[in-house]
VOPAGU-2260 file (C-alpha; in pm, 1 decimal, decimal comma):
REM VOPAGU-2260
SITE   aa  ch    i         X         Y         Z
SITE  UNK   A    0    9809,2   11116,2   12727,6
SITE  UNK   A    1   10014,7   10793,4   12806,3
SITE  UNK   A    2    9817,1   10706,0   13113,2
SITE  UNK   A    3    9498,1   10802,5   12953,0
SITE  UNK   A    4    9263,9   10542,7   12993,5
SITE  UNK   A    5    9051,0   10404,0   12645,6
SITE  UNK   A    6    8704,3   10657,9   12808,8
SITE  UNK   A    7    8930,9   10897,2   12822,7
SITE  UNK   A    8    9114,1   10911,9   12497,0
SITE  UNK   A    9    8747,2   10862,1   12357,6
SITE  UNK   A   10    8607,9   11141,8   12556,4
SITE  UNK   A   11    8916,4   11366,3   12415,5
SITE  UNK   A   12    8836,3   11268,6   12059,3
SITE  UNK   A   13    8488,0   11370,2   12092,0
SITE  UNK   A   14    8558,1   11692,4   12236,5
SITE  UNK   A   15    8813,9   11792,7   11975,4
SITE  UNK   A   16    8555,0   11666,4   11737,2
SITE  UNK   A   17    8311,6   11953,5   11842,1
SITE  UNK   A   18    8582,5   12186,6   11898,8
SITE  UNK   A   19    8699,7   12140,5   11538,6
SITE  UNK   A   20    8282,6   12203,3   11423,8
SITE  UNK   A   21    8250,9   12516,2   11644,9
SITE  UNK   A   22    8596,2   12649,2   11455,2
SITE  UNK   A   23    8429,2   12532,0   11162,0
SITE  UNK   A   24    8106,7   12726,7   11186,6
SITE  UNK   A   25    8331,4   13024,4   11271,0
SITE  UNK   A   26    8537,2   13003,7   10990,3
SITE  UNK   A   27    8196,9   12972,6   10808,9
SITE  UNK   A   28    8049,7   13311,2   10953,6
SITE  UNK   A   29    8369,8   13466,1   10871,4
SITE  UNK   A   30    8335,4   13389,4   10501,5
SITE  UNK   A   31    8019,0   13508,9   10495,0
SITE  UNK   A   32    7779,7   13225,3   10524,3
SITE  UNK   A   33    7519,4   13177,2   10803,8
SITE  UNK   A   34    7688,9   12925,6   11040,0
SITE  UNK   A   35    7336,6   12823,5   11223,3
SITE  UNK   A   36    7238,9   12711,7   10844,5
SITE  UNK   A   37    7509,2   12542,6   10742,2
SITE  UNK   A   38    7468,0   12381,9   11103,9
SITE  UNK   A   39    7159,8   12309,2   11034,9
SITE  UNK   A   40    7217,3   12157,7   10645,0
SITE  UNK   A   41    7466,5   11932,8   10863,9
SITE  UNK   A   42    7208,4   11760,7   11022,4
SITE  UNK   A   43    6952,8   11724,3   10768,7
SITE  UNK   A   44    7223,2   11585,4   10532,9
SITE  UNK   A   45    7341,7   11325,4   10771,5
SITE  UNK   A   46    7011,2   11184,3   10934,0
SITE  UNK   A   47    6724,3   11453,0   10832,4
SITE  UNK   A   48    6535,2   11234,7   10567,1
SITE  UNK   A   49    6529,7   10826,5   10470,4
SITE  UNK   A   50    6773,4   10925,1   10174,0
SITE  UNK   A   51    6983,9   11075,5   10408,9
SITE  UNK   A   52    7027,4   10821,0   10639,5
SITE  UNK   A   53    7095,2   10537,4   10358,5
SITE  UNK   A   54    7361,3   10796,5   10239,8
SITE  UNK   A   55    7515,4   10814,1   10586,2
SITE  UNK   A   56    7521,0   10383,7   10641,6
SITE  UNK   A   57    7661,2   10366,6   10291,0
SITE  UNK   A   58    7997,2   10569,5   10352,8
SITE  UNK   A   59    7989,9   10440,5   10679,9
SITE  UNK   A   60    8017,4   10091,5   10599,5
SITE  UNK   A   61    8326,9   10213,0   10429,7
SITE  UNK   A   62    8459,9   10410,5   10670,2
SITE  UNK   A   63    8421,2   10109,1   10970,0
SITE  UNK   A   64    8531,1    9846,0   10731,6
SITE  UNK   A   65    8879,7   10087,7   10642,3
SITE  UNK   A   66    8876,2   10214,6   11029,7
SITE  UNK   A   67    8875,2    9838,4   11166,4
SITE  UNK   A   68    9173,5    9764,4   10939,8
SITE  UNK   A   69    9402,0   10060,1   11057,7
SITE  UNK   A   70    9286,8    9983,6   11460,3
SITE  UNK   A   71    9404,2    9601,0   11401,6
SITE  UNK   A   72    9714,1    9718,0   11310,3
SITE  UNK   A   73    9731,9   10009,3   11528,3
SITE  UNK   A   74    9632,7    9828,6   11829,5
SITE  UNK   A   75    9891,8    9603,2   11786,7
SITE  UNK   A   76   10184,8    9911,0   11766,5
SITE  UNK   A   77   10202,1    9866,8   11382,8
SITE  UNK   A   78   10154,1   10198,5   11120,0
SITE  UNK   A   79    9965,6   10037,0   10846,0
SITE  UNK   A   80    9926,2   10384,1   10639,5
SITE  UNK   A   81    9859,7   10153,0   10377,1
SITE  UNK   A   82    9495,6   10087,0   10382,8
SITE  UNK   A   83    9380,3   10299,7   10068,8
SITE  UNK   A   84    9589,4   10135,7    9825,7
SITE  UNK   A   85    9471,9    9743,6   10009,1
SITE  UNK   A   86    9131,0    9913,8    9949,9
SITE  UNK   A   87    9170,1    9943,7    9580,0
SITE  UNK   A   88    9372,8    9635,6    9554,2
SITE  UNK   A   89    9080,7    9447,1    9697,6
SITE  UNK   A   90    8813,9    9625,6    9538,0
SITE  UNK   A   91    8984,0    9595,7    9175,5
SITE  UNK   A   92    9054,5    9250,4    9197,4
SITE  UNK   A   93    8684,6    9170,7    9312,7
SITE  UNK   A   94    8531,4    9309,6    9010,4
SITE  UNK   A   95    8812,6    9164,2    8747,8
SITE  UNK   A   96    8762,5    8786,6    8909,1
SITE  UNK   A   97    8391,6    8812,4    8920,2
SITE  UNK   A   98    8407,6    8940,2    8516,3
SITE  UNK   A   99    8617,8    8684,1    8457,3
SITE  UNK   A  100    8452,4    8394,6    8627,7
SITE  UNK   A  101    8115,6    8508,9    8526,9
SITE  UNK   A  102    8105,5    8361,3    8161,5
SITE  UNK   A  103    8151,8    8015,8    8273,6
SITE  UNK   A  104    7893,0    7989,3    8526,7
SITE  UNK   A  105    7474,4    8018,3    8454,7
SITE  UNK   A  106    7301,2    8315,4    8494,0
SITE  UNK   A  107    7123,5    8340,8    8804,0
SITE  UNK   A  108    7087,5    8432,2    9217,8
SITE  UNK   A  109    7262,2    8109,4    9322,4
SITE  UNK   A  110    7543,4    8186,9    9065,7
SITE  UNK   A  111    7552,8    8543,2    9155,0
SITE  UNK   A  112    7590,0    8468,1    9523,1
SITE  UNK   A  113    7898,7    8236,4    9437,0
SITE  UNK   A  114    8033,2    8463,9    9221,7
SITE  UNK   A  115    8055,4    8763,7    9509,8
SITE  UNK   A  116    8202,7    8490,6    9757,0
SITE  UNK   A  117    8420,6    8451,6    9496,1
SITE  UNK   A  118    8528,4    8797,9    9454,4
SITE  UNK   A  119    8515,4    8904,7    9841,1
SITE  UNK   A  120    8790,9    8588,1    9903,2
SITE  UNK   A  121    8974,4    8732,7    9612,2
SITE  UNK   A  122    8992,4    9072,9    9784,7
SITE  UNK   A  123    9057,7    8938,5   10095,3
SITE  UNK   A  124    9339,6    8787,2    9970,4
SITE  UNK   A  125    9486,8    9067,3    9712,5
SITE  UNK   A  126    9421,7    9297,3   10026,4
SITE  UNK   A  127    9640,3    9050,0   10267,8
SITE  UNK   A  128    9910,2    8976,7   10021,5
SITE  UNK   A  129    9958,3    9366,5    9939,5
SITE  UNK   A  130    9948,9    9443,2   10357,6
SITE  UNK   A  131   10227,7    9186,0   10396,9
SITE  UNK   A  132   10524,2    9274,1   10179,6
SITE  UNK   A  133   10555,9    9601,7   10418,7
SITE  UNK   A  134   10474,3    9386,9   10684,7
SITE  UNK   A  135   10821,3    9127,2   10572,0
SITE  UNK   A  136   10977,8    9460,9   10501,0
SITE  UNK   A  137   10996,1    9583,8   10834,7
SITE  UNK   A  138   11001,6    9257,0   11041,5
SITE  UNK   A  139   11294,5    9140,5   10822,8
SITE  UNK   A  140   11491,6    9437,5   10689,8
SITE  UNK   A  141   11336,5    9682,5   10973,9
SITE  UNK   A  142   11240,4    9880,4   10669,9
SITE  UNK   A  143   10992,7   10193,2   10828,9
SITE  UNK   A  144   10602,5   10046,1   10767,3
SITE  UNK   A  145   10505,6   10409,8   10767,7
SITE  UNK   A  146   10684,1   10472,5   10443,3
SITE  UNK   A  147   10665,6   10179,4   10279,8
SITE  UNK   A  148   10302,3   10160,9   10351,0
SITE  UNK   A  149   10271,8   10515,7   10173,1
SITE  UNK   A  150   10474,8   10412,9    9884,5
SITE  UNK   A  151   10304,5   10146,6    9817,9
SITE  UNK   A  152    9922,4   10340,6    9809,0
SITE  UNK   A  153   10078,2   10530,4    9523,3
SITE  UNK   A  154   10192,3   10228,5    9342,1
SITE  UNK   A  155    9841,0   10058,2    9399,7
SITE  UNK   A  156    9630,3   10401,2    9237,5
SITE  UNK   A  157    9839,3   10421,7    8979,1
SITE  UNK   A  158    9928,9   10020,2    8856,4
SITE  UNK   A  159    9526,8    9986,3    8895,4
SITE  UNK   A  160    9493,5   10283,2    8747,1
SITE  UNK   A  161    9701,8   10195,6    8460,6
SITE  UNK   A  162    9456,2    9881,7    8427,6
SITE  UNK   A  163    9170,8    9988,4    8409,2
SITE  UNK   A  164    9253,0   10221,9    8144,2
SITE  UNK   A  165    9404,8    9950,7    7952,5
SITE  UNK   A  166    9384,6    9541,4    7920,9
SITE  UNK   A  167    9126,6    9559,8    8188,6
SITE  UNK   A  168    8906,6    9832,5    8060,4
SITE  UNK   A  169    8610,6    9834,7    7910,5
SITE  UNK   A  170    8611,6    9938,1    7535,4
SITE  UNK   A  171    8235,9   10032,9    7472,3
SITE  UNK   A  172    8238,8   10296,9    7823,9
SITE  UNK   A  173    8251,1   10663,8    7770,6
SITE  UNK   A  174    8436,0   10696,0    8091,0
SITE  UNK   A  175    8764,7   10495,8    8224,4
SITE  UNK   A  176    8600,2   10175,1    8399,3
SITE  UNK   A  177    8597,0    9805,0    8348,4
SITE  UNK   A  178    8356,4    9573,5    8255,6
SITE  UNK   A  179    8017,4    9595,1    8456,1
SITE  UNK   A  180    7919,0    9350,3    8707,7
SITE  UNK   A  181    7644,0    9102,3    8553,4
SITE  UNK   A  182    7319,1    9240,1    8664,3
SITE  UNK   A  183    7277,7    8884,0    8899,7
SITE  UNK   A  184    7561,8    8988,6    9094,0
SITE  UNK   A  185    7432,8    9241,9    9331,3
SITE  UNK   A  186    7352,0    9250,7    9706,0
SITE  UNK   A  187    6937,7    9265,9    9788,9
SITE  UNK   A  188    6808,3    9627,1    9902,8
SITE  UNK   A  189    6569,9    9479,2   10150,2
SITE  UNK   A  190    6533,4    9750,7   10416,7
SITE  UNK   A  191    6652,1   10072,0   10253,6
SITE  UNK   A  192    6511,6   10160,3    9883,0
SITE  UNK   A  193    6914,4   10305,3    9759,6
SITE  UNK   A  194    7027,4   10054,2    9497,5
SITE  UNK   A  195    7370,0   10135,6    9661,5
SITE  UNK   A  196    7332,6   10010,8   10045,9
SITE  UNK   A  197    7227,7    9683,0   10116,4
SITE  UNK   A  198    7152,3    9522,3   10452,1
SITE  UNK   A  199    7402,2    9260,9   10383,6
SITE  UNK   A  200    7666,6    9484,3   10380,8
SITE  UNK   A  201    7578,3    9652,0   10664,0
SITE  UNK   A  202    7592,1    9311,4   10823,1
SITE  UNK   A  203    7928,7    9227,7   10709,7
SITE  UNK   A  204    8023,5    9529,8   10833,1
SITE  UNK   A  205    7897,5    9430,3   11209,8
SITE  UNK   A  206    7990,8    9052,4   11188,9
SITE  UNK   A  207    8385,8    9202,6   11081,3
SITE  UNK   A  208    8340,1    9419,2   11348,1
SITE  UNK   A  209    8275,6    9183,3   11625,7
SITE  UNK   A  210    8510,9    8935,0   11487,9
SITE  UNK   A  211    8815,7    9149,2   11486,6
SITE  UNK   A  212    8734,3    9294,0   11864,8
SITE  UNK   A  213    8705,6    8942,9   11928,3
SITE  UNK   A  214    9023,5    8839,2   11844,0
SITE  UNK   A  215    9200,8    9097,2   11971,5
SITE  UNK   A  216    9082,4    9064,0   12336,8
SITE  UNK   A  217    8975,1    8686,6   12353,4
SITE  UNK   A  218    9209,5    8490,3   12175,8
SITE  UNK   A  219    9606,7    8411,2   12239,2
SITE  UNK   A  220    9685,8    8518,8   11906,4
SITE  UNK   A  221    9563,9    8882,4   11927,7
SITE  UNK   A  222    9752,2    8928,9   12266,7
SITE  UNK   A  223   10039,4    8796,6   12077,7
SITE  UNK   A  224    9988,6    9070,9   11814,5
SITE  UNK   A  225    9958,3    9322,6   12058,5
SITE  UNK   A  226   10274,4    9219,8   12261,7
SITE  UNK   A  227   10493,6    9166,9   11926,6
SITE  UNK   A  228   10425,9    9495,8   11849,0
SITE  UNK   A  229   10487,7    9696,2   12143,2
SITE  UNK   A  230   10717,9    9468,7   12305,9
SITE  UNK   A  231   10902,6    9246,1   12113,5
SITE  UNK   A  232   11160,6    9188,1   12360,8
SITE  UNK   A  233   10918,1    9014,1   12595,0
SITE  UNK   A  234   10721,2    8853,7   12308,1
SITE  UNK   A  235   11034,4    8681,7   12180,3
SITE  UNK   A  236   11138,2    8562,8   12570,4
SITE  UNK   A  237   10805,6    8411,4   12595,1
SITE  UNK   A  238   10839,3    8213,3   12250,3
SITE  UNK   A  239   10677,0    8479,2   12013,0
SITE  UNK   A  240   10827,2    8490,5   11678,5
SITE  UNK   A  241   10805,7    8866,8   11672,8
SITE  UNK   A  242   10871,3    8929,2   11316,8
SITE  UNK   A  243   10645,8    8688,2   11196,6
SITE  UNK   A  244   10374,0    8827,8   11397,8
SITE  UNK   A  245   10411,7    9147,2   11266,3
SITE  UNK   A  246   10391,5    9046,3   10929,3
SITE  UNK   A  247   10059,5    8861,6   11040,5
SITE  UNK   A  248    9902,7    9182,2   11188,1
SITE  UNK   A  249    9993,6    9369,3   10853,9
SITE  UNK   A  250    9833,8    9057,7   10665,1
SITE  UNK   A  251    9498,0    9067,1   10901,7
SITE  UNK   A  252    9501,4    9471,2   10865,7
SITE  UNK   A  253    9511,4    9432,3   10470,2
SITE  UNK   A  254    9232,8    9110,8   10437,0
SITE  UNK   A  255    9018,1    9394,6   10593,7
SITE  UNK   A  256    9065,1    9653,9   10417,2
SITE  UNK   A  257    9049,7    9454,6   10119,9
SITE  UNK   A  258    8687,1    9322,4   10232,3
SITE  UNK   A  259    8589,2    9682,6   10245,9
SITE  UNK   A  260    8708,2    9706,3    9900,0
SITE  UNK   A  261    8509,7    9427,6    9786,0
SITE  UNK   A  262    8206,1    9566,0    9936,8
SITE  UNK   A  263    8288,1    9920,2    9767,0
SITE  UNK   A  264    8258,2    9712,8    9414,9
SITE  UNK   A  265    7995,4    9486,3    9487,9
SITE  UNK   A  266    7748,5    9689,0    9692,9
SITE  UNK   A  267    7798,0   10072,3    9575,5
SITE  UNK   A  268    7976,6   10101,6    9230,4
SITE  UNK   A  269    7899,6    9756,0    9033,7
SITE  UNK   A  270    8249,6    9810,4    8857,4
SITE  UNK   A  271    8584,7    9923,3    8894,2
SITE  UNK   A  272    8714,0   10262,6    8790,7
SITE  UNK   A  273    8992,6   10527,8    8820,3
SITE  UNK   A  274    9124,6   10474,4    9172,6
SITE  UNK   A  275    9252,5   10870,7    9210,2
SITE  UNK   A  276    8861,1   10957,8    9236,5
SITE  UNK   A  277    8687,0   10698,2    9442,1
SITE  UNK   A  278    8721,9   10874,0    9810,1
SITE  UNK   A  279    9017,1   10862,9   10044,4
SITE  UNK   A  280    8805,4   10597,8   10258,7
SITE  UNK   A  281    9133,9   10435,7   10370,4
SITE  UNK   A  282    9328,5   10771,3   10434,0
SITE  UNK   A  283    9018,9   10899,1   10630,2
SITE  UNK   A  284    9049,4   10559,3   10827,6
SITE  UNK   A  285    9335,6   10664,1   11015,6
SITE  UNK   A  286    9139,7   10939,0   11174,4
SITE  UNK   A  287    8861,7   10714,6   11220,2
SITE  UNK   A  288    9049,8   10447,1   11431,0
SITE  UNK   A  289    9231,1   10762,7   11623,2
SITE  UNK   A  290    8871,6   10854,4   11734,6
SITE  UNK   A  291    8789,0   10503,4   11799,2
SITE  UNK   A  292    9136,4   10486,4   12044,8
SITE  UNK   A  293    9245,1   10185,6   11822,5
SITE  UNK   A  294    8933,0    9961,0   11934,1
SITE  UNK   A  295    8732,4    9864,7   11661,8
SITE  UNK   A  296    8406,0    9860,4   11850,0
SITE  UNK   A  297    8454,9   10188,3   11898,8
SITE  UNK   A  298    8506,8   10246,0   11512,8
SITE  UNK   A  299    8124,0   10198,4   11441,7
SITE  UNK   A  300    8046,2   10513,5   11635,0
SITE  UNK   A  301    8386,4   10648,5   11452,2
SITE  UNK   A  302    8250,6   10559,1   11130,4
SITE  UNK   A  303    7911,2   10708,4   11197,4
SITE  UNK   A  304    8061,7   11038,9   11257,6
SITE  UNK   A  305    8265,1   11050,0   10913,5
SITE  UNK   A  306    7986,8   10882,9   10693,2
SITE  UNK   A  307    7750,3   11189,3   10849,6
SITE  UNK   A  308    8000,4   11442,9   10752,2
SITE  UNK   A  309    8055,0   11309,3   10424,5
SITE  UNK   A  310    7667,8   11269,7   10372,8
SITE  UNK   A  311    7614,0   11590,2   10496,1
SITE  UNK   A  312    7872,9   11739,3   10274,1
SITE  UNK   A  313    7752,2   11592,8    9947,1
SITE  UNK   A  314    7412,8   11781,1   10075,0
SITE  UNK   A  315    7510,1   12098,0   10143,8
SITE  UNK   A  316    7719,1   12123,8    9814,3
SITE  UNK   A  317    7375,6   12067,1    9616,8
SITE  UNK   A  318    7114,2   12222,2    9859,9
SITE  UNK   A  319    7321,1   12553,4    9964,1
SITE  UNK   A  320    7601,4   12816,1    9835,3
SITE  UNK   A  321    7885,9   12696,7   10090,9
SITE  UNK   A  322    8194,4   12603,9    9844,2
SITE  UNK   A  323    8296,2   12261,9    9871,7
SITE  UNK   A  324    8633,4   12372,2    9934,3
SITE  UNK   A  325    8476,5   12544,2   10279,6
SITE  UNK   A  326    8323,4   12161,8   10337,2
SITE  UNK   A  327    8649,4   12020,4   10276,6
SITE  UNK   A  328    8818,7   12216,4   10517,9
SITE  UNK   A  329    8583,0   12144,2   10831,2
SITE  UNK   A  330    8631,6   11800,4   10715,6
SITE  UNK   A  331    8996,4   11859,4   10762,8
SITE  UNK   A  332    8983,8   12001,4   11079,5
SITE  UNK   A  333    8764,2   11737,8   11248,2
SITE  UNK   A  334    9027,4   11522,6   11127,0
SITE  UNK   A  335    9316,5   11717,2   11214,0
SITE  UNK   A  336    9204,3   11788,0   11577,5
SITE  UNK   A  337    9118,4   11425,3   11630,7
SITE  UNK   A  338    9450,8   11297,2   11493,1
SITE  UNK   A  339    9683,9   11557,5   11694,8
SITE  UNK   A  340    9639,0   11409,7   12044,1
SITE  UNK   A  341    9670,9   11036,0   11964,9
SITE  UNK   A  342    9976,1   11149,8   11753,2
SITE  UNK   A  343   10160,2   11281,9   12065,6
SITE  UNK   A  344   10055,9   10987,5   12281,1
SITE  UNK   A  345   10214,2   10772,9   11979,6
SITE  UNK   A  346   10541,2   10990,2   12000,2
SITE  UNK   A  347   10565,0   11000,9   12346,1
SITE  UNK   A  348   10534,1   10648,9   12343,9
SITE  UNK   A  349   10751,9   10536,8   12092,9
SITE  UNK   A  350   11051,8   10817,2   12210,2
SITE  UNK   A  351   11017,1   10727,9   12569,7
SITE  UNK   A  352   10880,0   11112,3   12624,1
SITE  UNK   A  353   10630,0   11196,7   12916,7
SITE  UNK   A  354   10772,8   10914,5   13139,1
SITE  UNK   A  355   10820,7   10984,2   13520,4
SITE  UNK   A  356   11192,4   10994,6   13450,3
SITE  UNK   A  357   11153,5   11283,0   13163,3
């Protein structure tokens, strides 16, 4: 796995990828379901129908925007386990800076457009800000990123959490949520008829996309990220501030994933609520960007995969009598047998195992 080239890594996460379906089926003949239906309920709730497909782009959007923020860090020999809680972060503080801006400006398109750039900077930045303290943590105390990083997701579901049941709730909702979104601030549905994709976020998602891959393999900064985090030794010889580079790759990892939560507000839920049940886009990321070998062109096709599964599984919960638990657990697996393999090449790299002198 350490002298695995990026086709091959790729071509080892897709077969695990249909090695962890086939198991999947089986485990769904053995409990008494028809595997070739459920196989076939797969499909048709990914891509079968117009609905299906909008339902697929939508989580994918999430899912790329999430994977591209654990591959920056990733690719650059930082753990950034941290991405949910930027993701709700970002997403939180989009919808509490657009209701709060929103009363002082007309009513409106051209207002509404300010008021999501508005928002979408303000995630950016809550995401970036939240990414760097374990970012200064580890570059300056050599705190581990890993657990710091899953520390602070907790803290992040439960402080917003905390909000949004209290000063930034809204009173008149039946459910825990804040304030709506003014009806002016929403992104056009001009290709697909779902009132929860737009083409503009699909957009975004590509433009991040080729940004991000662009800076990581065109520009000087991006090899410095790379070399900081892998090694910092040489970085630092060749007049790298190491530290502070890692603290910039955890700050570029969090504006991300705080962009995806802005589009999660903005495009798909038009308000904040309970963070503990909005999806675990930015846990699921990590197996996205393992699948992707840490290159974030190669999360689209990453993304693709997940968004179909959890299309598909949303499906097959209403359209068949496979328990969602069962759904869960092929979900699991995929991600499971996708993770395993880039988690020994990580080991073996960072414990000097596998070498020709082991």
């Amino acid at each position: 796995m350490l002298d695995a080239t990026v086709l091959e890594r790729i071509g080892i996460a897709i077969a695990s990828t249909l090695l962890a379906l086939l198991i999947g089926l089986g485990i769904v003949a053995a409990a008494g379901h028809n595997p070739f239906r459920f196989a076939y309920q797969l499909i048709v709730g990914s891509f079968g129908s117009e609905r299906a497909v909008a339902r697929t782009l939508r989580y994918s959007v999430l899912f790329v925007l999430a994977g591209v923020a654990v591959a920056v860090a990733f690719r650059a020999g930082v753990f950034n386990i941290g991405v949910q809680g930027q993701f709700v972060v970002g997403g939180f503080a989009t919808v509490v800076t657009i209701v709060r801006v929103a009363p002082h400006l007309p009513n409106g398109t051209g207002s509404g457009i300010v008021l999501m750039l508005i928002g979408t900077i303000a995630a950016i930045v809550a995401g970036g800000l939240y990414a760097a303290l374990p970012g200064v943590l580890k570059a300056y105390s050599g705190a581990n990123e890993i657990i710091t990083t899953i520390m602070l997701n907790f803290i992040a579901i439960g402080a917003v959490g905390w909000l949004v049941a209290g000063r930034f709730g809204d009173p008149e909702a039946t459910a825990t949520r804040t304030e709506r979104l003014p009806e002016h601030v929403e992104l056009p549905s001009v290709v697909f008829d779902d009132p929860n994709l737009s083409i503009v976020g699909i957009l975004l998602t590509v433009a991040v996309v080729v940004l991000v891959a662009a800076v990581m393999a065109r520009t000087s900064f991006g090899y410095d990220m790379v070399t900081s985090g892998y090694q910092e030794t040489a970085a630092t010889y060749s007049g790298v501030d190491a530290r502070r580079m890692i603290v910039s790759t955890m700050t570029l990892s969090g504006m991300v994933a705080g962009l995806g939560g802005a589009v999660f507000a903005i495009m798909i839920q038009g308000y904040f609520t309970d963070p503990s049940g909005i999806g675990n886009y930015g846990f699921d990321a990590i197996a996205v960007s393992l699948l992707a070998a840490n290159n974030p062109v190669g999360v689209v096709p990453a993304g693709l995969l997940f968004g179909g599964l959890e299309s598909a599984g949303s499906h097959i919960q209403i359209n068949s009598d496979v328990p969602v638990q069962l759904i869960d657990g092929i979900v699991g697996l995929v991600v499971l047998f996708v993770a395993v393999p880039e988690l020994f090449r990580i080991v073996a790299r960072r414990t000097g195992l596998g070498g020709d002198d082991e």
